[in-house]
Backbone and ligand atoms as CSV (ligand in chain L), in Angstrom:
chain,resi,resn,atom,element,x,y,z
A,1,UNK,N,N,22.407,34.609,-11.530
A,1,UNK,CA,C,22.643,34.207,-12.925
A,1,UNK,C,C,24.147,34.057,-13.196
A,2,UNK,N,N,24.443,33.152,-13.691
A,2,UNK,CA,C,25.649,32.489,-13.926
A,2,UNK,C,C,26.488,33.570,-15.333
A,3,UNK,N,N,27.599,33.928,-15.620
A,3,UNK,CA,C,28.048,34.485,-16.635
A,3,UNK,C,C,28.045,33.466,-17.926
A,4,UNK,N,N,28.133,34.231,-18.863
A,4,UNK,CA,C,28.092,33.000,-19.772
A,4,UNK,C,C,29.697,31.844,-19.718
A,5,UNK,N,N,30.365,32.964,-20.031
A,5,UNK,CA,C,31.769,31.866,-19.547
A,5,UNK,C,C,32.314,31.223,-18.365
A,6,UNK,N,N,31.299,31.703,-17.685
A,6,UNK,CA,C,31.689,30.934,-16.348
A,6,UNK,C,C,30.694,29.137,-16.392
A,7,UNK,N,N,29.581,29.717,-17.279
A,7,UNK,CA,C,28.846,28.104,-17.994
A,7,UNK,C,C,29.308,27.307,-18.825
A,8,UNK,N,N,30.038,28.446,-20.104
A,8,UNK,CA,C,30.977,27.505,-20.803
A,8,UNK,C,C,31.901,26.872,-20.276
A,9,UNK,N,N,32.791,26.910,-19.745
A,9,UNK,CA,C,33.577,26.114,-19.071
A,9,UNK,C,C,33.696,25.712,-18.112
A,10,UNK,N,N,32.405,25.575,-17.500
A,10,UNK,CA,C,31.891,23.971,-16.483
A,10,UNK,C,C,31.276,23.403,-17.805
A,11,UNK,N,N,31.086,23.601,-18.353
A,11,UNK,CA,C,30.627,22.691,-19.729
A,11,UNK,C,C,31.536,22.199,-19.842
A,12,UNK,N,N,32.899,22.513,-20.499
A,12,UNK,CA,C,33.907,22.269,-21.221
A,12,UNK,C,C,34.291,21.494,-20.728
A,13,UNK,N,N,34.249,21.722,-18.815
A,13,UNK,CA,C,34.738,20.565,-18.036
A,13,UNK,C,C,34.292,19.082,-17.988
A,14,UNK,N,N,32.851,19.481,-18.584
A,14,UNK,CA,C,32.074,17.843,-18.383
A,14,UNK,C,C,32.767,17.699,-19.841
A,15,UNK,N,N,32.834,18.149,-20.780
A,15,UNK,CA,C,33.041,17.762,-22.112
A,15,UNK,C,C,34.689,17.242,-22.153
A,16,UNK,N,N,35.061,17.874,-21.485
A,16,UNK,CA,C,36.930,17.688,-22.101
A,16,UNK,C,C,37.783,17.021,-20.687
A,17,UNK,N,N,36.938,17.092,-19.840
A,17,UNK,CA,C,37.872,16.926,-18.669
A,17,UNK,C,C,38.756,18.051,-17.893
A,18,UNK,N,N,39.397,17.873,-16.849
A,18,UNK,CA,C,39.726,18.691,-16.241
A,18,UNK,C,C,41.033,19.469,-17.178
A,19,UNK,N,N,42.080,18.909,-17.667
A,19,UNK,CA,C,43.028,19.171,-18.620
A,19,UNK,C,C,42.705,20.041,-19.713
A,20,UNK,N,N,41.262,19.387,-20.278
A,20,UNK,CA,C,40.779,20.038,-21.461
A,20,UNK,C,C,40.457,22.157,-20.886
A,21,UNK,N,N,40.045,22.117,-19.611
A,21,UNK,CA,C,39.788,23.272,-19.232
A,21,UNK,C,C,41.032,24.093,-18.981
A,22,UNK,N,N,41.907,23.613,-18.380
A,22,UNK,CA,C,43.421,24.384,-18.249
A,22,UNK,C,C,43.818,24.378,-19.978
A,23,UNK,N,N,43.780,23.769,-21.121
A,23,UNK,CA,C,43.909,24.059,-21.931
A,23,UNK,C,C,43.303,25.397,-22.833
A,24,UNK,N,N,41.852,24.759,-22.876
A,24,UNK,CA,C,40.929,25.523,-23.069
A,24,UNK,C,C,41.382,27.483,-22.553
A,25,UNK,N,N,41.987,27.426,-21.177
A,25,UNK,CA,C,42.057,28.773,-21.294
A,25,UNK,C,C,43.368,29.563,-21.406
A,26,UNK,N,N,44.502,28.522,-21.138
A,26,UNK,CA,C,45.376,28.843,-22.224
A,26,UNK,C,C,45.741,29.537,-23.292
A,27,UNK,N,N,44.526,28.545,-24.318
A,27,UNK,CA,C,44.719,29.046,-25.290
A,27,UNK,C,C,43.623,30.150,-26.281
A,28,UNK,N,N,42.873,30.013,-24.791
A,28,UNK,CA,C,42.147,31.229,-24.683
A,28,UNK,C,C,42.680,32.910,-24.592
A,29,UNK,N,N,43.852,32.578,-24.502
A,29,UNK,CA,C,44.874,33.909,-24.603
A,29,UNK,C,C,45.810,34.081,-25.687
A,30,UNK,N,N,46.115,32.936,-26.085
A,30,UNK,CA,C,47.356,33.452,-27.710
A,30,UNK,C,C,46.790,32.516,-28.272
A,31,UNK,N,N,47.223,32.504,-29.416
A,31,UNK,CA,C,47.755,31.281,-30.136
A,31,UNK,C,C,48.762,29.980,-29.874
A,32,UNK,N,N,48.863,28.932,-29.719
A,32,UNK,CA,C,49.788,27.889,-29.542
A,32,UNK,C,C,49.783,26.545,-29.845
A,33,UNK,N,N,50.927,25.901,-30.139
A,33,UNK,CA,C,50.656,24.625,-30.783
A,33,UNK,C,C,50.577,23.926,-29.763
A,34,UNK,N,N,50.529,22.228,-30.633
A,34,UNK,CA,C,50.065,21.957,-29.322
A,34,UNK,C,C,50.990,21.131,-28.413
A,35,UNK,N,N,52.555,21.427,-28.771
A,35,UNK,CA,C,53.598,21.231,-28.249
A,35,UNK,C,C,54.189,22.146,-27.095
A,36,UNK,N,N,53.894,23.257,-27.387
A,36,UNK,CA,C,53.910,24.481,-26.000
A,36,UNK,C,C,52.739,24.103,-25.096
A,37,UNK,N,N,51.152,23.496,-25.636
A,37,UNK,CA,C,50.518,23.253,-24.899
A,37,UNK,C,C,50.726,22.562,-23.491
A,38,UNK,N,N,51.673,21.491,-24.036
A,38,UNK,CA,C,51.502,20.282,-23.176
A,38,UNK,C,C,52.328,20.667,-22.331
A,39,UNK,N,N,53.537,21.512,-23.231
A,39,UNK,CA,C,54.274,21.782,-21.863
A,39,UNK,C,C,53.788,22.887,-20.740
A,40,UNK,N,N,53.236,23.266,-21.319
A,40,UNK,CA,C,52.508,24.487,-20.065
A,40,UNK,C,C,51.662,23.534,-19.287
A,41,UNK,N,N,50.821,22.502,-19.718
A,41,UNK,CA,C,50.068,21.976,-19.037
A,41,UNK,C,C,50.960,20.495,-17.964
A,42,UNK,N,N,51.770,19.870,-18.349
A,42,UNK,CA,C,52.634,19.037,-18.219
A,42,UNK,C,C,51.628,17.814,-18.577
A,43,UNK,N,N,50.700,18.292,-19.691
A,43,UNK,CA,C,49.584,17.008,-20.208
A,43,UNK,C,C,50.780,16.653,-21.161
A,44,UNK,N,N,50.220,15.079,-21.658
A,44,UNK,CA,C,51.075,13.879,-22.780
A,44,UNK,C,C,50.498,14.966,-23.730
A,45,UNK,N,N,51.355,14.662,-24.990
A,45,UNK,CA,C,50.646,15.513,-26.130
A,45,UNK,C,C,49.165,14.990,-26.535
A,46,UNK,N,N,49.536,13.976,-26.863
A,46,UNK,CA,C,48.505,12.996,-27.049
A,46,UNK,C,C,47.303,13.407,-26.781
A,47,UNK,N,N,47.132,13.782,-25.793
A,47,UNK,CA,C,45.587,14.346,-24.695
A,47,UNK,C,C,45.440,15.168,-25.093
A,48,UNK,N,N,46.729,16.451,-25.559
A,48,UNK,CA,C,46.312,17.962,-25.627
A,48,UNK,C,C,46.033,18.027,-27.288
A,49,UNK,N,N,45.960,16.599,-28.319
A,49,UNK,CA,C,45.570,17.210,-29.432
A,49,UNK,C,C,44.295,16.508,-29.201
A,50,UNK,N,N,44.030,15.432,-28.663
A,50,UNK,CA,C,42.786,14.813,-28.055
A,50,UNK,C,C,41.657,16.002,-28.102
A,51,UNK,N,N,41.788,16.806,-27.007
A,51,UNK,CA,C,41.778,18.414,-26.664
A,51,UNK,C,C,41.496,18.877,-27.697
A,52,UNK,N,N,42.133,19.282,-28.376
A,52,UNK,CA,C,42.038,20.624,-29.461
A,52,UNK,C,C,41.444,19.375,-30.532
A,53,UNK,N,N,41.046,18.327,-31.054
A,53,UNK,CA,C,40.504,18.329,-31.699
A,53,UNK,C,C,38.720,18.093,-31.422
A,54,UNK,N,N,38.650,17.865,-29.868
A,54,UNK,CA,C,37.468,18.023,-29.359
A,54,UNK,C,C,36.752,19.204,-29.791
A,55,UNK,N,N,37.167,19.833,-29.164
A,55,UNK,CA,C,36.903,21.849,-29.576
A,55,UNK,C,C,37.114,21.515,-30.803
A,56,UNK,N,N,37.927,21.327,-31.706
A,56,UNK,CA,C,37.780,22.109,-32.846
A,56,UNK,C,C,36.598,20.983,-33.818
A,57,UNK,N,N,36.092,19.431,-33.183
A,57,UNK,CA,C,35.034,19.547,-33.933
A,57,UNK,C,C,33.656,19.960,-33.620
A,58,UNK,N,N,33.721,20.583,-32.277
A,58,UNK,CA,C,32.580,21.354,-31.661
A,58,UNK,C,C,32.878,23.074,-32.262
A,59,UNK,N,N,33.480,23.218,-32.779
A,59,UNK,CA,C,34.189,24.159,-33.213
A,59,UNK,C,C,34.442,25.721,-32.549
A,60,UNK,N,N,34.605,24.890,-31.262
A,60,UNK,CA,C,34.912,25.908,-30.592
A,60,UNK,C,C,36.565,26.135,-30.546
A,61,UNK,N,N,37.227,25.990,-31.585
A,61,UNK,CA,C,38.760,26.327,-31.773
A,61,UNK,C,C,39.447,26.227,-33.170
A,62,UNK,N,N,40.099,26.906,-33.342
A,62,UNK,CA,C,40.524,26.783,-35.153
A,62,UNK,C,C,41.657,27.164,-35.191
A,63,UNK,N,N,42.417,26.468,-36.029
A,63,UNK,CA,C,44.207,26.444,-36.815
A,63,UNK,C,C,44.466,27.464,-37.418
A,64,UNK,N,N,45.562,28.027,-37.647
A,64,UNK,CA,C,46.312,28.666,-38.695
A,64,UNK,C,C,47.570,27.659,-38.695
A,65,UNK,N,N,47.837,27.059,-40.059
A,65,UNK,CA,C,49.017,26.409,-40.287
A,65,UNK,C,C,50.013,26.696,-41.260
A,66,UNK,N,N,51.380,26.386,-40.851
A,66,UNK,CA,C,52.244,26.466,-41.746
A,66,UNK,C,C,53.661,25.500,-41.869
A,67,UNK,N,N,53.753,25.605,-43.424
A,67,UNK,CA,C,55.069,24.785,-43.453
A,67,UNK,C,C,56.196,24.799,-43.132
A,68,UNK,N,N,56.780,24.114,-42.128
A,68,UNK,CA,C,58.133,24.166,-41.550
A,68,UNK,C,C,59.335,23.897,-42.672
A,69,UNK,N,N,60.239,24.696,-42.788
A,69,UNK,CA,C,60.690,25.041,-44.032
A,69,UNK,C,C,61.702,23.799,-43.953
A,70,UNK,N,N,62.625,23.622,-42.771
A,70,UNK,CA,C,63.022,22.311,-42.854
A,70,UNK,C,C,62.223,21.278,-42.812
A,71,UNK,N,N,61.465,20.715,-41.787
A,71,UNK,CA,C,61.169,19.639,-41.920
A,71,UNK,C,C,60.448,19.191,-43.172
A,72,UNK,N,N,59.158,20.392,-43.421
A,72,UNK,CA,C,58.412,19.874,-45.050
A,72,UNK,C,C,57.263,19.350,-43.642
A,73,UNK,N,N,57.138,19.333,-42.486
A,73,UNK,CA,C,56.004,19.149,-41.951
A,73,UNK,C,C,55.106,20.495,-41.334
A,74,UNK,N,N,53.897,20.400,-41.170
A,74,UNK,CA,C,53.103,21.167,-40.892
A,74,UNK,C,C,52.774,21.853,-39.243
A,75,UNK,N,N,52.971,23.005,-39.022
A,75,UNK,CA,C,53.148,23.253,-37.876
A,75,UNK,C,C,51.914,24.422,-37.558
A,76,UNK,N,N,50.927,23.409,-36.296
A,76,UNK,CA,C,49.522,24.211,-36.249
A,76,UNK,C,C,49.583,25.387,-34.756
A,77,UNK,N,N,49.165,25.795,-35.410
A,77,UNK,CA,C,48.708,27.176,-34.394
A,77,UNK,C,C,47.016,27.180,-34.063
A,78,UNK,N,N,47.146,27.169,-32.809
A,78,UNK,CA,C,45.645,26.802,-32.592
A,78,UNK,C,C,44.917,28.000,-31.151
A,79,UNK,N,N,44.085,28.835,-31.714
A,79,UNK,CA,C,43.066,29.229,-31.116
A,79,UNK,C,C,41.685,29.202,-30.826
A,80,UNK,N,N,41.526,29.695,-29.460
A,80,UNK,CA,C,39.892,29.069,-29.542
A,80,UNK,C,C,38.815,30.306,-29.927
A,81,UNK,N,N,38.128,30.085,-30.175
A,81,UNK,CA,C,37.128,30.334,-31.012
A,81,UNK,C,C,35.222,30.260,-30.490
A,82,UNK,N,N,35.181,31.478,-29.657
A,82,UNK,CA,C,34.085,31.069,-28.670
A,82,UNK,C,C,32.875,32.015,-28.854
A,83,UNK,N,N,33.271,32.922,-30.714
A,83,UNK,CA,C,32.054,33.522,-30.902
A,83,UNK,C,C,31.042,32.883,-31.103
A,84,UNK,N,N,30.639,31.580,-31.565
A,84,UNK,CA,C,29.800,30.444,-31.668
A,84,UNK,C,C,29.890,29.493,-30.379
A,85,UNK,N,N,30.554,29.824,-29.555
A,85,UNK,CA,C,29.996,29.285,-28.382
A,85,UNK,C,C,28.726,28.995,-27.517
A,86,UNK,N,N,28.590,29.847,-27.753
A,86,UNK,CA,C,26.619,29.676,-26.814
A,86,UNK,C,C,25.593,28.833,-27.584
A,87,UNK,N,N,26.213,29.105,-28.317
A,87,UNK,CA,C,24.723,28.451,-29.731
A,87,UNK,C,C,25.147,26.870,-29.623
A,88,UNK,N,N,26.921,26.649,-29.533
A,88,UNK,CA,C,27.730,25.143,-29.416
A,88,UNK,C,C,27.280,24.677,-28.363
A,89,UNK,N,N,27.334,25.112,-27.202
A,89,UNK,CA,C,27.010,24.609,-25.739
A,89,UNK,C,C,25.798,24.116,-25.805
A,90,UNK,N,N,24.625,25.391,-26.336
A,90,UNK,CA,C,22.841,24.927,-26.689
A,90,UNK,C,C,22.778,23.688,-26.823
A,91,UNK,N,N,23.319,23.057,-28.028
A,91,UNK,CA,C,23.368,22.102,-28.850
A,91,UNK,C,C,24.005,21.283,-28.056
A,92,UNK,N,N,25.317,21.309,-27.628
A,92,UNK,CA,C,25.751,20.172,-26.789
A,92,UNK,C,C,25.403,19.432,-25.344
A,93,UNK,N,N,24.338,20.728,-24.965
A,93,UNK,CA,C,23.839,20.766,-23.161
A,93,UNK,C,C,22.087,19.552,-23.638
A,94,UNK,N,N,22.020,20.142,-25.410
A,94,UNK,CA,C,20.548,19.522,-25.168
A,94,UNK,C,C,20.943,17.467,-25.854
A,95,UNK,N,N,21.752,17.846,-26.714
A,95,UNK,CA,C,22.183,16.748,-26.691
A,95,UNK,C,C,22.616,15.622,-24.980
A,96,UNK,N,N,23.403,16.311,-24.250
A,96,UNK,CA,C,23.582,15.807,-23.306
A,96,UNK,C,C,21.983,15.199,-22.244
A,97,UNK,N,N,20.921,16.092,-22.488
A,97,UNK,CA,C,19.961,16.004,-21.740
A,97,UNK,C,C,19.587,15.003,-22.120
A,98,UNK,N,N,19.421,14.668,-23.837
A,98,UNK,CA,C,18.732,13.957,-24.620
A,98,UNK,C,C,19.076,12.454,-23.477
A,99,UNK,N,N,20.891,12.437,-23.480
A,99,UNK,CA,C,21.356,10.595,-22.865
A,99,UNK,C,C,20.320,10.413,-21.766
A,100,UNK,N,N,20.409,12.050,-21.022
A,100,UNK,CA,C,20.273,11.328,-19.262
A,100,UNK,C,C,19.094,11.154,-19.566
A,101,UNK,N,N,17.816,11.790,-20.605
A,101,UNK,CA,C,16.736,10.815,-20.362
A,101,UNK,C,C,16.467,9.891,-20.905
A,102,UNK,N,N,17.236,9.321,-21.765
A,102,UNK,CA,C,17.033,8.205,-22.374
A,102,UNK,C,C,17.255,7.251,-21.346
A,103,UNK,N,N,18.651,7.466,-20.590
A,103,UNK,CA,C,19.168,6.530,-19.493
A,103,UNK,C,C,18.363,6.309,-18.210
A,104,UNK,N,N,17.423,7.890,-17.900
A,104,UNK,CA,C,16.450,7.450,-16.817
A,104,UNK,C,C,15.068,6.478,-17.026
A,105,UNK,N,N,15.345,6.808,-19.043
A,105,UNK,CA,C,13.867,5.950,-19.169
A,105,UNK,C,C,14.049,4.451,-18.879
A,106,UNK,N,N,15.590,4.144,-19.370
A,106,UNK,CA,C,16.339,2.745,-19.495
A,106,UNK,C,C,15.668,2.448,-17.506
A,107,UNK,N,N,16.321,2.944,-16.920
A,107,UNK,CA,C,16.247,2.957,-15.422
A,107,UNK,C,C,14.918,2.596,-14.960
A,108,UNK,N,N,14.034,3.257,-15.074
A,108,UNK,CA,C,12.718,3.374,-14.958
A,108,UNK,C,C,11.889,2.387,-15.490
A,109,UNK,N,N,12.276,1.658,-16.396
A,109,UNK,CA,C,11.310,0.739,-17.780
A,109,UNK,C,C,11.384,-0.479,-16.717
A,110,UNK,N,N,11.762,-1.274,-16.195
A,110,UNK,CA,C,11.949,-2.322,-15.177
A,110,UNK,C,C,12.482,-2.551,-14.119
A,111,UNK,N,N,13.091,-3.598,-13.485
A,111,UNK,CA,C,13.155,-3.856,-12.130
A,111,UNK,C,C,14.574,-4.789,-12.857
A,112,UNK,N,N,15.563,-3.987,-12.073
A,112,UNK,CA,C,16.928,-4.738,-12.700
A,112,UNK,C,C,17.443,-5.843,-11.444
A,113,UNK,N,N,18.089,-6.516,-11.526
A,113,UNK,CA,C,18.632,-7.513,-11.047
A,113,UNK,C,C,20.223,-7.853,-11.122
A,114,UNK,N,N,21.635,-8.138,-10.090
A,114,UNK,CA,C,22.419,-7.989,-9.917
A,114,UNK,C,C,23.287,-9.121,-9.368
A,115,UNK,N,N,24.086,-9.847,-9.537
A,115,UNK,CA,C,24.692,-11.170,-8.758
A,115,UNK,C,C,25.462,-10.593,-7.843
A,116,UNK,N,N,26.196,-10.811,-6.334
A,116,UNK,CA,C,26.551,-10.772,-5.678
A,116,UNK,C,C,28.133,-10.110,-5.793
A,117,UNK,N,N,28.485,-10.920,-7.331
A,117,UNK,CA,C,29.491,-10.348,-7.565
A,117,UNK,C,C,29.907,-9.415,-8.580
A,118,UNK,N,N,28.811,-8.229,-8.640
A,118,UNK,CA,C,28.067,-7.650,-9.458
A,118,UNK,C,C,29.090,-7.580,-10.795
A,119,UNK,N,N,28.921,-8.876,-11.426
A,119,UNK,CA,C,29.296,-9.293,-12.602
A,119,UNK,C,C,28.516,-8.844,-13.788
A,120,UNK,N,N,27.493,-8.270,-13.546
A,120,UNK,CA,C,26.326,-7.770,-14.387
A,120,UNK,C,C,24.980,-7.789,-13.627
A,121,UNK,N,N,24.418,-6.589,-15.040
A,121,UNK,CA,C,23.042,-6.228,-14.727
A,121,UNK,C,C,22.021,-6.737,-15.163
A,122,UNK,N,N,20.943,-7.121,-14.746
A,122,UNK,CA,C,20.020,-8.073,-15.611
A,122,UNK,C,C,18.634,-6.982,-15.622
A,123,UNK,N,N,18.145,-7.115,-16.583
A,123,UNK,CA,C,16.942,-6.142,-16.151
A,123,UNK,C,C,15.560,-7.768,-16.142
A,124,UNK,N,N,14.641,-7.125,-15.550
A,124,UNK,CA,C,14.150,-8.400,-14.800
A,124,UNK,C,C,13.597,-9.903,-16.460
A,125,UNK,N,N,13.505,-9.557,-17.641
A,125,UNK,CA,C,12.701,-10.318,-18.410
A,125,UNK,C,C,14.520,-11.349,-18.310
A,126,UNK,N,N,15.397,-10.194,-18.636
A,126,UNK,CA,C,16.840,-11.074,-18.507
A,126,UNK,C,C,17.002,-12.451,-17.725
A,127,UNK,N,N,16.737,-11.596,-16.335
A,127,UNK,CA,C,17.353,-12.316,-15.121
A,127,UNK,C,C,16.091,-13.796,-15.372
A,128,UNK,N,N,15.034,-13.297,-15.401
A,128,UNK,CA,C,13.943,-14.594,-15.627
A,128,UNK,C,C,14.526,-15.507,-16.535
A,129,UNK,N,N,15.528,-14.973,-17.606
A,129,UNK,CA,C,16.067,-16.194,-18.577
A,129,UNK,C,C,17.493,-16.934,-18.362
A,130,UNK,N,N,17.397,-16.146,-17.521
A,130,UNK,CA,C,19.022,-17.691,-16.681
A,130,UNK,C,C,18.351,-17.795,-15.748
A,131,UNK,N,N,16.704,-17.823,-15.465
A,131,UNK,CA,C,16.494,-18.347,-13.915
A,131,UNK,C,C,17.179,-17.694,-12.660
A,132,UNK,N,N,17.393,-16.301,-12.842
A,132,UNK,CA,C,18.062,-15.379,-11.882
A,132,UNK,C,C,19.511,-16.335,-11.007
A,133,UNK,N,N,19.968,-16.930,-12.455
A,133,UNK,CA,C,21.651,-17.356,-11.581
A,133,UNK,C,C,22.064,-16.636,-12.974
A,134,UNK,N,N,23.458,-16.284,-12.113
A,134,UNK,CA,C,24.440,-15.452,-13.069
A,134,UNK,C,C,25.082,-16.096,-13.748
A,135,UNK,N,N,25.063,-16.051,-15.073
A,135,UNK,CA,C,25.695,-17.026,-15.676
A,135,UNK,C,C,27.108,-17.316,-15.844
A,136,UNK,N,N,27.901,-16.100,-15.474
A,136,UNK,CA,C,29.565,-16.193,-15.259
A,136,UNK,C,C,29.611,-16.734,-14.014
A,137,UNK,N,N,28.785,-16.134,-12.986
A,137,UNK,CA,C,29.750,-17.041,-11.882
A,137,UNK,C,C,28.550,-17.404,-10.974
A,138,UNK,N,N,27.579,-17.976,-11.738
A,138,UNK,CA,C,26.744,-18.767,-10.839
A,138,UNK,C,C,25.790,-18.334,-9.744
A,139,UNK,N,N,26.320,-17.253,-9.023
A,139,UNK,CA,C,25.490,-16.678,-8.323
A,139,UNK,C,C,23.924,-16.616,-8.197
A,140,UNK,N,N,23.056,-16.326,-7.113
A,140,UNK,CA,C,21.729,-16.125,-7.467
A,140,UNK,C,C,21.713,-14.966,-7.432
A,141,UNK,N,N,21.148,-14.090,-8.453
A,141,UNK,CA,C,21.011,-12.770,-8.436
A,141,UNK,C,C,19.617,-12.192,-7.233
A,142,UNK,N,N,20.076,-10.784,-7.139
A,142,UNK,CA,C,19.400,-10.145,-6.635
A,142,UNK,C,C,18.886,-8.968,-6.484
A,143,UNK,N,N,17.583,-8.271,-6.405
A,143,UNK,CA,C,17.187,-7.182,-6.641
A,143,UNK,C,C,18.323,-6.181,-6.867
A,144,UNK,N,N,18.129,-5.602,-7.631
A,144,UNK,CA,C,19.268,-4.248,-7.708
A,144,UNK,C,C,18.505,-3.151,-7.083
A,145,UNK,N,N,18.848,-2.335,-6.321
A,145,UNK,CA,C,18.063,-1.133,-5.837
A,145,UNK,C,C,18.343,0.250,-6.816
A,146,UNK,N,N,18.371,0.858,-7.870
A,146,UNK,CA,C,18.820,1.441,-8.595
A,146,UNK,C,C,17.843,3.150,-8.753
A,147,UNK,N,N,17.108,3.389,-7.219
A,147,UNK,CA,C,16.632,4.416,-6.796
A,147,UNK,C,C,17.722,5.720,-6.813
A,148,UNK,N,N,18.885,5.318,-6.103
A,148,UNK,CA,C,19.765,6.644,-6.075
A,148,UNK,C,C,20.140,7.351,-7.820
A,149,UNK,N,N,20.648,6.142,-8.544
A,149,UNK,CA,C,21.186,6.502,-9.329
A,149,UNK,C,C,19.956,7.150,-10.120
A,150,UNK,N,N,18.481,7.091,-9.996
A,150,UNK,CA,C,17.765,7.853,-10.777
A,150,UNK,C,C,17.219,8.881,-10.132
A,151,UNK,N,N,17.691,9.000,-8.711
A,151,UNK,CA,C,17.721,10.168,-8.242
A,151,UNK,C,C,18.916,11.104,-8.617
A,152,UNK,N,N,19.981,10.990,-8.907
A,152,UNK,CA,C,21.306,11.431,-9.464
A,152,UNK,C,C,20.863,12.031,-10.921
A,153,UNK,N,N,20.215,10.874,-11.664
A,153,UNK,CA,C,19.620,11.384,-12.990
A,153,UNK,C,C,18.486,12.276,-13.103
A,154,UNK,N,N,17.778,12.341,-11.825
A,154,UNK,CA,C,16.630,13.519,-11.970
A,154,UNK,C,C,17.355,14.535,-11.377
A,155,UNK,N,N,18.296,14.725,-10.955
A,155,UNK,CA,C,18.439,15.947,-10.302
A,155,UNK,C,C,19.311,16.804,-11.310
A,156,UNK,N,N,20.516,15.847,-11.903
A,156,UNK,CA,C,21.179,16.241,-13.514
A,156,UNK,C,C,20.022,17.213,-13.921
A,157,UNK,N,N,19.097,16.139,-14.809
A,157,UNK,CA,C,18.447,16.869,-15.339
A,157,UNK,C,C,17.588,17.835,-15.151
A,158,UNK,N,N,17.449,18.009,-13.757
A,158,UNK,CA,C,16.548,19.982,-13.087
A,158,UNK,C,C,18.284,20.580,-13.411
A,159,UNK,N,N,19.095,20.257,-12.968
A,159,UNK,CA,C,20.389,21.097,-13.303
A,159,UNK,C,C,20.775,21.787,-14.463
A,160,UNK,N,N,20.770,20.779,-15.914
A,160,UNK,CA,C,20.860,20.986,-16.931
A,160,UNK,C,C,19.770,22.199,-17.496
A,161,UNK,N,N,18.259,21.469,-16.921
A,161,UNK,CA,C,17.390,22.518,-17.024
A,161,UNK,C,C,17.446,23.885,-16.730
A,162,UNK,N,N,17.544,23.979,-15.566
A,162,UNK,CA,C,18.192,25.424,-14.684
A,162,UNK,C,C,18.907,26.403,-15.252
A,163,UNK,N,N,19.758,25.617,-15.877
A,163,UNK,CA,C,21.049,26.531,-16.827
A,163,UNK,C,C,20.402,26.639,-17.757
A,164,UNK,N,N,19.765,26.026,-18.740
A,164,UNK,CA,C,19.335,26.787,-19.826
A,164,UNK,C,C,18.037,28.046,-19.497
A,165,UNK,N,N,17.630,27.766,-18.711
A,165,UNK,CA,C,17.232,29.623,-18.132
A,165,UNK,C,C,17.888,30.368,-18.070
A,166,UNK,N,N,19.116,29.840,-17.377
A,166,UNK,CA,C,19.873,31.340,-16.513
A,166,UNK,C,C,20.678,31.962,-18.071
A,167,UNK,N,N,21.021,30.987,-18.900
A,167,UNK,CA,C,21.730,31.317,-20.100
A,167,UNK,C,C,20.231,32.035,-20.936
A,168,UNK,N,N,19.650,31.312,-20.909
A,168,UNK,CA,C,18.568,32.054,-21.890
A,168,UNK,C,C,18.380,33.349,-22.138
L,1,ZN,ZN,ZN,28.171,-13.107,-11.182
C-alpha cells in the first residue's frame, strides 16, 4: 500500500508536471513567493505562478498577502495546503478516469483510418467521405492499427483503479 503522499504527488506529477512537483514540495516546507520559488527551482516565473495557481484552484495551496509599502503592489506568500488533499485527488483521479474512458470509448466506437503522412485521423464513416484520399495531401489512407494505444488506455485505467483501493 502506497502512503498517501507518496500518491499525492505522483498525482501532482501527472497534474503539474515535473516542476510543479519540485515546487509543490518546496513549498511544502515554508511559506514563499513565487519569486524565491523560481529561483530555487531555476523555473521562468511564469510556470511557477502557472504552478501555484494550479494548486491553488484545486486548492491544494493558499496566499497570505501583503502591501509592499513602497511599491503600493501586492506581495503573495504562498503555502500548500494538503488537509483537503485526499478528498482533491478523489475528485481529480475520478475526473481523470472519466477522459480515459471516454477516449477508450472514442477508440473502440470504429475502425480509424490514417494517410501515409499521418496528416490526420479519419475514423472510418470520415475516411468513406473523401473516398479514403487525404484531403491535404492526397494520399490513400490506410487502416490505422490503434490496438496499443487502447491497450495503454486499459491498463491506465486498472492503474487508476488500483490506487483508489490502496488509498481507500
Ligand atoms: Zn495526408
Amino acid at each position: 500500500m502506497k502512503d498517501i503522499n507518496t500518491f499525492i504527488f505522483e498525482f501532482l506529477e501527472d497534474l503539474l508536471g515535473d516542476g510543479g512537483v519540485e515546487i509543490a514540495s518546496i513549498i511544502g516546507k515554508k511559506e514563499s513567493t513565487a519569486e524565491e520559488l523560481a529561483e530555487e527551482t531555476d523555473m521562468k516565473i511564469n510556470n511557477v505562478r502557472k504552478v501555484l495557481y494550479k494548486l491553488y484552484d484545486h486548492r491544494l495551496a493558499s496566499y497570505r498577502r501583503i502591501r509592499d509599502k513602497n511599491t503600493g503592489w501586492y506581495i503573495y506568500f504562498w503555502k500548500l495546503d494538503f488537509e483537503k488533499a485526499p478528498e482533491v485527488v478523489k475528485n481529480l483521479e475520478s475526473n481523470y478516469l472519466n477522459k480515459l474512458e471516454e477516449r477508450l470509448k472514442y477508440e473502440t466506437s470504429t475502425m480509424y483510418f490514417v494517410c501515409k503522412n499521418t496528416c490526420m485521423r479519419f475514423s472510418f464513416a470520415d475516411a468513406q467521405e473523401v473516398s479514403f484520399k487525404c484531403p491535404s495531401c492526397n494520399e490513400t489512407l490506410e487502416y490505422f492499427d490503434n490496438s496499443k494505444i487502447i491497450a495503454r488506455l486499459e491498463d491506465e485505467i486498472t492503474a487508476v483503479n488500483e490506487g483508489h483501493e490502496e488509498v481507500a
